[in-house]
C-alpha positions in Angstrom: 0.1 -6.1 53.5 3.6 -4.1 54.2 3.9 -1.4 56.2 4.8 1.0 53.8 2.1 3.3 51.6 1.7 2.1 48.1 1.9 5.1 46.2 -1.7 4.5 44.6 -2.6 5.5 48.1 -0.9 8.7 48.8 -3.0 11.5 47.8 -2.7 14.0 44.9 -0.6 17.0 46.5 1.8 15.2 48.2 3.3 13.0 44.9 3.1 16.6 43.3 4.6 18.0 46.5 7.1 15.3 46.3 8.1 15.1 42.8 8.1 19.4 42.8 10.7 19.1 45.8 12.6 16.1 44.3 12.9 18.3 41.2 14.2 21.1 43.0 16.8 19.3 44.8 18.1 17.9 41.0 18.6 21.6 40.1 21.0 22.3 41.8 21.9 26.6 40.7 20.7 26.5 37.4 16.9 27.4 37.4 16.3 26.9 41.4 14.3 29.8 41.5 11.6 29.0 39.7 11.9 25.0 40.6 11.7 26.7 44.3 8.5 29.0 43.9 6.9 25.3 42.4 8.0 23.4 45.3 6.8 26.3 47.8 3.6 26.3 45.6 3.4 22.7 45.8 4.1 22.6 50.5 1.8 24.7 50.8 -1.6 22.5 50.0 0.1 19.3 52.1 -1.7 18.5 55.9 0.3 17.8 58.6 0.1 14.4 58.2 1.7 14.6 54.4 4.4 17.1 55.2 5.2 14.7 57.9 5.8 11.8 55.6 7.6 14.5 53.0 9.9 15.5 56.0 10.9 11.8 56.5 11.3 11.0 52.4 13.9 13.4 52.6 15.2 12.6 55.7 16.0 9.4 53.8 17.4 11.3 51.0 20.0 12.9 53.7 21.3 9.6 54.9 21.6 8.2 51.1 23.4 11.4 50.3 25.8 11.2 53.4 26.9 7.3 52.9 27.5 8.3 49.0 29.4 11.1 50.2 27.5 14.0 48.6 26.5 17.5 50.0 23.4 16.9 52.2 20.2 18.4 51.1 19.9 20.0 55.0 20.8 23.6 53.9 18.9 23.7 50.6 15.8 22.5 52.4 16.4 25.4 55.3 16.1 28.0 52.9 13.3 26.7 51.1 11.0 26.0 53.9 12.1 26.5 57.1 8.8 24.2 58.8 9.9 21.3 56.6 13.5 21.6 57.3 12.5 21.0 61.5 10.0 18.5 60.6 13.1 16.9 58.4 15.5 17.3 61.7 12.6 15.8 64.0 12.7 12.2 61.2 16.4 12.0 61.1 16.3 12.0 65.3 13.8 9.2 64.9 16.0 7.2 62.3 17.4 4.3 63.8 20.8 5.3 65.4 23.4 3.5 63.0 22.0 5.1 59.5 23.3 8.5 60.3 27.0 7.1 61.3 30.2 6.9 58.2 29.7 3.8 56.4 32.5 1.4 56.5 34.4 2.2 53.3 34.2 6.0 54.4 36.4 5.4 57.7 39.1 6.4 57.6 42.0 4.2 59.5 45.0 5.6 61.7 48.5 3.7 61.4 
């Protein structure tokens, strides 16, 4: 068996804490308030151990936003919980040390 957690095995409040936040972040402006106060709603009933594995989901999310060269989720995240937002800081220091450098076809080249 992998590694990784099948998602049969994560428990209630986090996929509902993760789709509530993923939905958030797909807001954007429009209706963030609300999508917010769900999301808050939503972090609150996660364990340490869940918001753990939220804060490196969207650590993930931060390095796939970066090498597509879209606004990182950082800021957003700050304001909506500013416990996940450190726990999210604490994952992207334990990514490995090459996934939060430019990608290739980003680099820009000097004459």
């Amino acid at each position: 068996m992998s590694s990784t957690i099948a998602e049969l095995s994560l428990s209630p409040a986090y996929r509902l804490a993760q789709r509530t936040t993923a939905y958030w972040l797909e807001r954007g402006q429009a209706g963030a308030r609300q999508a917010a106060f769900a999301a808050r709603s939503a972090l609150a009933s996660l364990d340490a151990t869940e918001r753990s594995r939220l804060a490196r989901w969207l650590a993930w999310l931060v390095v796939a936003a970066q090498s597509r060269g879209e606004e990182s989720p950082l800021g957003r995240v700050r304001r909506l919980d500013i416990t996940l937002h450190q726990a999210m800081e604490d994952a992207l220091a334990r990514l490995p040390a090459d996934m939060l450098r430019t990608p290739r076809q980003f680099q820009r080249r000097s004459a």
